[in-house]
Structures are given as structure tokens and as C-alpha cells.
C-alpha positions in Angstrom: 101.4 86.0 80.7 104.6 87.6 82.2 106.8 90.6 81.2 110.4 91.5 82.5 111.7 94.6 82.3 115.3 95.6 83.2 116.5 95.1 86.8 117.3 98.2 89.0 120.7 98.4 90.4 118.4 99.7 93.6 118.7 96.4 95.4 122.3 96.3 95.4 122.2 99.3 97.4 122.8 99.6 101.6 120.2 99.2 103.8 117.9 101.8 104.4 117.9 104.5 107.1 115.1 104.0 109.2 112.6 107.0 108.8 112.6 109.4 112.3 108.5 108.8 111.8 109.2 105.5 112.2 109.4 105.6 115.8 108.9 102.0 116.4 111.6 100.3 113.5 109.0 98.7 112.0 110.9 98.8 108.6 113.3 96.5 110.6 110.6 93.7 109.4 111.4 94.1 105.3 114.4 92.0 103.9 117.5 93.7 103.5 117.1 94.0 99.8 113.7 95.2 100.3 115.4 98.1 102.9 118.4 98.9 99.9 115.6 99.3 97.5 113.9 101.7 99.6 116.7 103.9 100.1 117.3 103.8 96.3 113.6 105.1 95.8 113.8 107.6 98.4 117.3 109.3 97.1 115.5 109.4 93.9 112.4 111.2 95.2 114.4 113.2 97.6 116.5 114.7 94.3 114.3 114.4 91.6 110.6 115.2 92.8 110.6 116.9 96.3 112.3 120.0 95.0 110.0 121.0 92.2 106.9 119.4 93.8 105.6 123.0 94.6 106.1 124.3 91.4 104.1 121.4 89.3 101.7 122.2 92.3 101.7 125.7 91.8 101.2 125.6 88.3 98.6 122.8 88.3 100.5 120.8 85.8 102.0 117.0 86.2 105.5 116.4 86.2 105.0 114.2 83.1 109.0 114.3 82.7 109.3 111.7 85.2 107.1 109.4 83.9 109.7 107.1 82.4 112.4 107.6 85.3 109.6 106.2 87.2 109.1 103.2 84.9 113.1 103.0 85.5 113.1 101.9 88.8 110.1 99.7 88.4 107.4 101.2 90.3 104.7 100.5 87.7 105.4 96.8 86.6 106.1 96.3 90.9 102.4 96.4 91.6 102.4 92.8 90.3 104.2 89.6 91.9 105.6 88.2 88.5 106.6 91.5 87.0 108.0 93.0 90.2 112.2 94.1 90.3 112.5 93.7 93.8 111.8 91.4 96.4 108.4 91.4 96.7 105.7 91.5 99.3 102.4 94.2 99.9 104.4 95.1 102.8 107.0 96.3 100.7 104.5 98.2 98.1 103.0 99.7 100.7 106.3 101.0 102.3 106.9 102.6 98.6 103.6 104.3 98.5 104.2 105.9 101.6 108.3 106.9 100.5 106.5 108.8 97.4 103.6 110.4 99.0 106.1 111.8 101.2 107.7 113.3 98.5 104.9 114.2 96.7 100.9 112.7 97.2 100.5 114.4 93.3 103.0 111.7 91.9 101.9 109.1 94.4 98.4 109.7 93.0 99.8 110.0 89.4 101.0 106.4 90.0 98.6 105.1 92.7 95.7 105.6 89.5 98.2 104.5 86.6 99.4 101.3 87.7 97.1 100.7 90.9 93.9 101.2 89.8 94.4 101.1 86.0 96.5 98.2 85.3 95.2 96.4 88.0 92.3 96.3 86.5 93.5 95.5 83.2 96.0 92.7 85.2 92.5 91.5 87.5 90.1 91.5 84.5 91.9 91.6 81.1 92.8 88.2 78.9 95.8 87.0 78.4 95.7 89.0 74.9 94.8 91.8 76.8 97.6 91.9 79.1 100.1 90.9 76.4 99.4 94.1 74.7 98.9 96.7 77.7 100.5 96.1 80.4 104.5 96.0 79.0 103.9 99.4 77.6 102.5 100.6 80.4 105.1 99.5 82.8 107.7 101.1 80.9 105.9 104.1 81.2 105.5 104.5 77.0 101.6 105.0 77.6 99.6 106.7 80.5 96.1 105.1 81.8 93.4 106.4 83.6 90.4 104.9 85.6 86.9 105.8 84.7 84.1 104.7 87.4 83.3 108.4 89.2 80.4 110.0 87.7 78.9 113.3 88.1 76.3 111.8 90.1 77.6 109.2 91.4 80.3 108.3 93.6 79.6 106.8 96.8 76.4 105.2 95.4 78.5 104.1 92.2 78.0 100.2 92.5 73.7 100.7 92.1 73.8 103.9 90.7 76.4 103.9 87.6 74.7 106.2 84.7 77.2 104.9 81.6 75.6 102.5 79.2 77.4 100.0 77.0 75.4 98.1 74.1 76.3 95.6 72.2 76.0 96.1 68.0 77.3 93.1 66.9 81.3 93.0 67.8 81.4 96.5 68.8 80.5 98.2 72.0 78.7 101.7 72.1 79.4 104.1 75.2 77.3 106.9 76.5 77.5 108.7 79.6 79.9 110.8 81.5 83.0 110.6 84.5 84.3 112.9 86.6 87.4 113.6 88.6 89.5 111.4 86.5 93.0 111.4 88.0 95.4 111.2 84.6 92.1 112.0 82.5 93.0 115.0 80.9 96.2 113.3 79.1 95.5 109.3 79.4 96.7 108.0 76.1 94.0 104.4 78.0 91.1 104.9 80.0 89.1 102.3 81.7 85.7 103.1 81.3 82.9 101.1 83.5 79.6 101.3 82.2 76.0 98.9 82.6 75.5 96.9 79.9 71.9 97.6 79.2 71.0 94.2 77.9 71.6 92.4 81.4 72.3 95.7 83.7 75.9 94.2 84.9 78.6 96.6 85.0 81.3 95.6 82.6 84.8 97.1 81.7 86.3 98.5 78.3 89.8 100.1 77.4 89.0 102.9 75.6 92.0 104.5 73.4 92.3 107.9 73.2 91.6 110.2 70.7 88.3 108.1 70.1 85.0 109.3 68.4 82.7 110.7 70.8 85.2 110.8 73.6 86.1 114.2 75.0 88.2 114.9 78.6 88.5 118.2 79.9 90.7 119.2 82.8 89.4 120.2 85.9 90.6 123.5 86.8 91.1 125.8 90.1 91.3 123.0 92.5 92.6 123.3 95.7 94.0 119.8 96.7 96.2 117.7 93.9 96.9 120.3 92.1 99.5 118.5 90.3 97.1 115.7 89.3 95.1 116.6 86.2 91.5 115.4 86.7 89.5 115.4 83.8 85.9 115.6 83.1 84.9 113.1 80.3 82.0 112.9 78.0 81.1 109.8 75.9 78.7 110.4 72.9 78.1 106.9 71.0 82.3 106.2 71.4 82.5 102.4 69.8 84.6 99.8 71.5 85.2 96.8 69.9 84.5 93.7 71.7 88.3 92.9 71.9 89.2 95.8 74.3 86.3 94.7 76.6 87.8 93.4 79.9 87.0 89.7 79.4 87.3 88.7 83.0 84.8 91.5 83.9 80.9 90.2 84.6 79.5 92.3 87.4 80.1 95.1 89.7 81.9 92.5 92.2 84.7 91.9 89.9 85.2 95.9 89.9 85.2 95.6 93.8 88.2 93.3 94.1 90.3 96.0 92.3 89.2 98.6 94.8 90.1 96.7 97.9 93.5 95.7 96.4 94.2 99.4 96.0 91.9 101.0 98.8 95.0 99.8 101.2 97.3 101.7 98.7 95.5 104.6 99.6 96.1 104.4 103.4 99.7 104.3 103.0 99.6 106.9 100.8 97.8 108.7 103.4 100.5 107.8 106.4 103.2 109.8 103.8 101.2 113.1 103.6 101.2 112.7 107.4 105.0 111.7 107.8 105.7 114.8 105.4 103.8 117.4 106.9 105.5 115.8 110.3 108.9 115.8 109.3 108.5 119.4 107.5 107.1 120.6 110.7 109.7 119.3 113.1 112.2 120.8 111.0 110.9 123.7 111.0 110.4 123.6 114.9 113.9 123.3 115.2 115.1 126.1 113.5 111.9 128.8 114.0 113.4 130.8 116.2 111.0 133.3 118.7 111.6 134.6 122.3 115.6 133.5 122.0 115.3 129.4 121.4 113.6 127.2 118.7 109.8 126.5 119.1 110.5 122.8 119.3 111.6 123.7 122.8 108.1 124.5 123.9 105.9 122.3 125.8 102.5 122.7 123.7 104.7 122.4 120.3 106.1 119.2 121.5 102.8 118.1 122.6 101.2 118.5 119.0 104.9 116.7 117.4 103.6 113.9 120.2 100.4 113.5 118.9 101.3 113.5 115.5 104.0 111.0 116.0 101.6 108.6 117.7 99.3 109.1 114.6 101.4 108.6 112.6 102.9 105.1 114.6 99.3 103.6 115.0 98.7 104.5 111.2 101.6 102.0 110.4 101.2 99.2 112.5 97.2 99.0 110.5 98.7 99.6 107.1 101.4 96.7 107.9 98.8 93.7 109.1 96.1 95.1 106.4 99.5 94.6 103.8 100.3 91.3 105.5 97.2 89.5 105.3 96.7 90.5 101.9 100.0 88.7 101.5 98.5 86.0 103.3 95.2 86.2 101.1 92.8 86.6 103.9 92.5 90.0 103.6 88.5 91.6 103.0 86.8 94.9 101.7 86.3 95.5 105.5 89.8 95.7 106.4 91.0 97.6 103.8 88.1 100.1 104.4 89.1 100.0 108.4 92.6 101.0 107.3 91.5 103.6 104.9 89.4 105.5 107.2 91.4 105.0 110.1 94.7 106.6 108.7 93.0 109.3 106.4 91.0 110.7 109.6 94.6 110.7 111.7 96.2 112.2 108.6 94.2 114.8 108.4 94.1 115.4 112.1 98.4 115.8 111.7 98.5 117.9 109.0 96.0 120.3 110.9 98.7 120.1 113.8 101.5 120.6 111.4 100.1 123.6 109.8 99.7 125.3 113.4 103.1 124.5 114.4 104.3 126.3 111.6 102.2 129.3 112.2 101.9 131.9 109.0 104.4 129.8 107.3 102.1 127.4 107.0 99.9 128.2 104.7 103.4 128.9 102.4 104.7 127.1 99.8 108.4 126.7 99.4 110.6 129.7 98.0 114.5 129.4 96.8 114.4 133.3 98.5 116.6 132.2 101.8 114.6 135.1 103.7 114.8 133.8 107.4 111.7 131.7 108.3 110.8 130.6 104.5 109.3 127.0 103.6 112.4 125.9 101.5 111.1 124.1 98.2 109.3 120.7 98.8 108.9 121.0 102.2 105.5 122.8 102.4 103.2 122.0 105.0 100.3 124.3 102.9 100.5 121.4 100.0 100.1 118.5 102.3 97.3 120.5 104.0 95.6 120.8 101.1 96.5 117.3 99.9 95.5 115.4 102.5 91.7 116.7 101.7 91.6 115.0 98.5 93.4 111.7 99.8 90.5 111.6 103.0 88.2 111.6 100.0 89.0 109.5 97.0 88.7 105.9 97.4 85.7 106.2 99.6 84.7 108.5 101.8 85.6 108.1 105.5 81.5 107.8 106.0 81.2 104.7 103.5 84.2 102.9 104.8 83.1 103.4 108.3 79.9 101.5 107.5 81.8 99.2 105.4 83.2 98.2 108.5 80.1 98.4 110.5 78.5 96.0 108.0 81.0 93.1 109.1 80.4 94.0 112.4 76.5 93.4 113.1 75.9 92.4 109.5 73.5 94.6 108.7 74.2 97.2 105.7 73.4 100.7 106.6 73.7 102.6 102.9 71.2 100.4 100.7 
């Protein structure tokens, strides 16, 4: 099954400016229509989202306006080779995930759980049928899905320990159980629920349309991290599926796997942009925070911490470019996505931590339109991607699991069973 939807006039644009945290031109190795596109997504992000990132942020609410302009330049359908407007490579996508978490990790997560985890799914596991009906309405942003495996009690232990039941009543499916922190939850129009089948205990996958009977999200208030990002809370009392919306490609919790290490690298690169926006907020801000008669980014121990956060940031992109190449190359495992993962969330929290103290009091600010000397102008807040970056070292595996992931393939013996 393919789809097409209408090419962006991004590719015809100029090469993209190389980033200044991209000390070492590695964006020198996409295509040239791979750099135009780039620049078209970043002038769009650096216009249309930066400057009222703090104020969806503030207010806890998703920018749902830019849903469609998003579906516009093809960032949904471009998670997929034969639906992609650009040319495309993992490299690429990754490059993109990194360009929007800079802007904003809120709309990088709105996206990375809509079309990453959500229609990948749907793409990995659904039919033909399946895919005919979700995925073109999806891509064009008409719809809004959300991904269901988090439970209350389960998250790192979700593979053995997933709670949800489905049985099977003749051609219908009956759900009970409950998920938690549901990125898009509390407005989903599609949710993929996983759930045990309890006749042979293998975890299976259903698209469950909302409203449904028995289905109930609530959103998950006074966070501190992804504001923007409305979680949900969700409660499923007897909702009936029909055996038709039951991912048919789905037999097992391994099927669920390969969609999280497709989209676990996703998540490191949209960890290198909360680092490269905190970085690039705070050097700015170096350069113009005045104290003692000359800017702070004259200072030896400020230019230290921009040093280290530089190098973090530099070793963060060479791992997120091989991990992207050999999943180009198809050799890529759940080990070296969950290297990558931990790797660059742990240095991206460690830079934002050095951000925030370069900027002193400020940082714990978000941006004001007041144009009182020393102010965080609008979208360039080093409190947000403080407080983000908590939430992006968490989700898709903590840094513990990942790190015995990865000790697994080294001595191959498992350490959380």
C-alpha cells in the first residue's frame, strides 16, 4: 500500500546553514536536497513554533493549530520510505528530530508519539486494509493518534508485566485495564492499545477509536517537564474492538519491540536538540549578559562549561548518525539503539544542567516580550529545556534499562528478569 501526499516546495530550497553545534560539519554528509529541506523545516520552526513555545508551555496546552502545517511539510507521512517528500534516509529523519526538538521537545514529542510510535505501529503491524484507511488521514494530520503500552504499574517491566486484557467474543475484542502517561491521550481522535490476550497470554495490538464505550482519558495535570504535551490517564471498562481494527501483523510482545527500537533512536536525537537549544540559548546569552564591564562568555569557567557542552553535544551526533546509518543499512539492534538512547539522554541532561548555570537566575525564566535588560526573550528559555530534558531521559526507557540492554549484548547474560 502507498499514499502520496503533495510535495513541499522545501527541497527546492538553498542548502542549509550548518548549525554552530555542529562543530564538526557533519551535516556536510546529507544530500543537498536533504540540507535545502532542512533549512525549509528550520525557518518554519524558527517562525512558527519557537516564539510561542513558552506560552503553550506555560499554559500546559498543545499547539494543536500546527498540526496540519506540520502535515504540510510532510513530517508525518516522512517517517516512512514510500510516503516520504524528501530524499530520504534515517540520517535525514534523525537530523529533523533534532531541528524540532530544538525548537520545541513538546512538538517533537507531539510528533515523535503521533507518527513515530503510533503509525509505526499501525505501518509495522497493520494490514494492508488497515493502512489503507489510517495512515493517509493521519499523515495529513486530519486525525491525531496516541500510543497505549505504559501502565500504572508497569513500565520498565511492561514486556512480562502488561495488566490490559483482550478477549475474544466472537468477532469482537473486549478491553479492560488502564495506561498512563499517554503523550496525545487526552485528545487522540486513535489510540493504540496493547493488551494480553488472555486465551494464549501474547500481547496483541488494537486501534481503538475514540469516543468508545468504556473508554475514558483524563489529562495529566501539574507536570513539570512537557508541559505542552497532554498525557492522559486512560481507563478501559469492557470497550469492544472489533476484530477488524486488531493489528493483524501483531502476535507477541516481540513484534511490539521492533516498533520501539525503530523509534528509541528517534528519541536520542530528540535528546541531542534539547541539548543544542539549551546550548545555543546559553551562548547567546553569554554573549550579551553583561557583569563586571564585558560579557560572561569572556570568562574562563563559562567557556569551560560552553566546551563541555559543545563536546557533548558533538559525541551525541557522531552515535545518533552510525545508530541512523546502520538502521539504513538494516543491521541495526535493540542494543544499539538503547546504547544511543542512554548515552545522549545522560549528556543531555548533563548540558542543560551547565546551561542553566551559565545563565544564572535567568535560568530558571521563561521568555518575556518585556525587553527588561537581561530577560529570556520568548522561545529561548533554558528553564523549559531544563525541565524537558527530565522527561526525554525518561520515556522510551529509562537510562537504567537501556544500560543493561546493552550489557546484555555484551556478556549475554540478562540482568532485569
Amino acid at each position: 500500500m502507498t499514499f502520496t501526499l503533495p510535495r513541499a516546495a522545501l527541497a527546492d530550497a538553498p542548502p542549509a546553514d550548518l548549525l554552530d553545534a555542529d562543530f564538526y560539519a557533519f551535516q556536510h554528509q546529507l544530500t543537498p536536497a536533504e540540507q535545502g529541506a532542512l533549512r525549509g523545516i528550520r525557518e518554519f520552526l524558527e517562525t512558527e513554533v519557537r516564539p510561542f513555545a513558552d506560552d503553550h508551555w506555560e499554559r500546559a496546552e498543545s499547539p494543536r493549530h500546527l498540526i496540519p502545517r506540520i502535515a504540510e511539510l510532510g513530517l508525518y507521512a516522512n517517517a516512512f520510505p514510500e510516503t516520504a517528500q524528501f530524499e530520504n534516509s534515517s540520517v535525514f529523519r534523525g537530523w529533523v528530530a533534532l531541528e524540532i526538538s530544538r525548537a520545541d521537545p513538546s512538538t517533537a514529542t507531539f510528533i515523535g508519539v503521533h507518527s513515530g510510535l503510533a503509525m509505526t505501529s499501525i505501518h509495522v503491524g497493520g494490514s494492508e486494509e488497515q493502512k489503507a484507511e489510517w495512515l493517509p488521514c493521519l499523515a495529513a494530520g486530519e486525525l491525531v493518534a496516541a500510543f497505549g503500552l505504559t501502565e500504572p504499574g508497569h513500565g520498565s517491566d511492561t514486556a512480562k508485566g502488561l495488566e490490559t486484557t483482550a478477549e475474544r467474543r466472537g468477532d469482537e475484542w473486549v478491553l479492560n485495564g488502564a495506561k498512563r502517561w499517554i503523550g496525545n491521550g487526552a485528545f487522540a481522535d486513535l489510540v493504540v492499545i496493547w493488551a494480553r490476550d488472555v486465551a494464549d497470554d501474547q500481547v496483541k495490538g488494537f486501534l481503538v477509536r475514540t469516543p468508545s464505550i468504556g473508554f475514558t482519558a483524563t489529562k495529566i495535570e501539574r507536570k513539570q517537564s512537557l508541559r505542552a504535551v497532554e498525557n492522559a490517564d486512560i481507563v478501559l471498562e469492557d470497550v469492544v474492538v472489533p476484530e477488524s481494527d486488531r493489528l493483524q501483523r501483531i502476535d507477541g510482545f516481540r513484534d511490539v519491540a521492533v516498533v520501539l527500537r525503530l523509534t528509541r533512536a528517534d528519541v536520542a536525537w530528540q535528546a541531542l536538540g534539547v541539548a543544542v537549544g539549551a546550548y545555543e540559548s546559553a551562548l547567546a546569552y553569554a554573549k550579551n549578559r553583561m557583569q563586571f564591564g564585558k560579557p560572561i562568555a569572556s570568562f574562563q569557567l563559562v567557556q569551560e562549561k560552553l566546551s563541555t557542552a559543545l563536546s557533548n553535544i558533538t559525541a551525541s551526533i557522531a552515535l545518533c548518525m552510525r545508530v541512523s546509518q546502520m538502521q539504513d543499512e538494516g543491521i541495526q539492534r535493540d542494543h544499539h539503539s538503547a546504547m544511543s538512547k542512554a548515552f545522549v539522554t545522560a549528556r543531555m541532561r548533563e548540558t542543560v544542567a551547565l546551561c542553566r548555570e551559565i545563565c544564572g537566575g535567568n535560568g530558571i525564566q521563561l521568555g518575556s516580550e518585556s525587553q527588561i535588560p537581561g530577560d529570556v526573550p520568548p522561545g529561548y528559555s533554558i528553564a523549559r529545556y531544563f525541565a524537558d530534558a527530565e522527561a526525554v531521559f525518561t520515556f522510551e526507557g529509562t537510562y537504567d534499562m537501556n544500560a543493561l540492554i546493552v550489557g546484555r549484548a555484551i556478556t549475554g547474560i540478562p540482568a532485569f528478569v
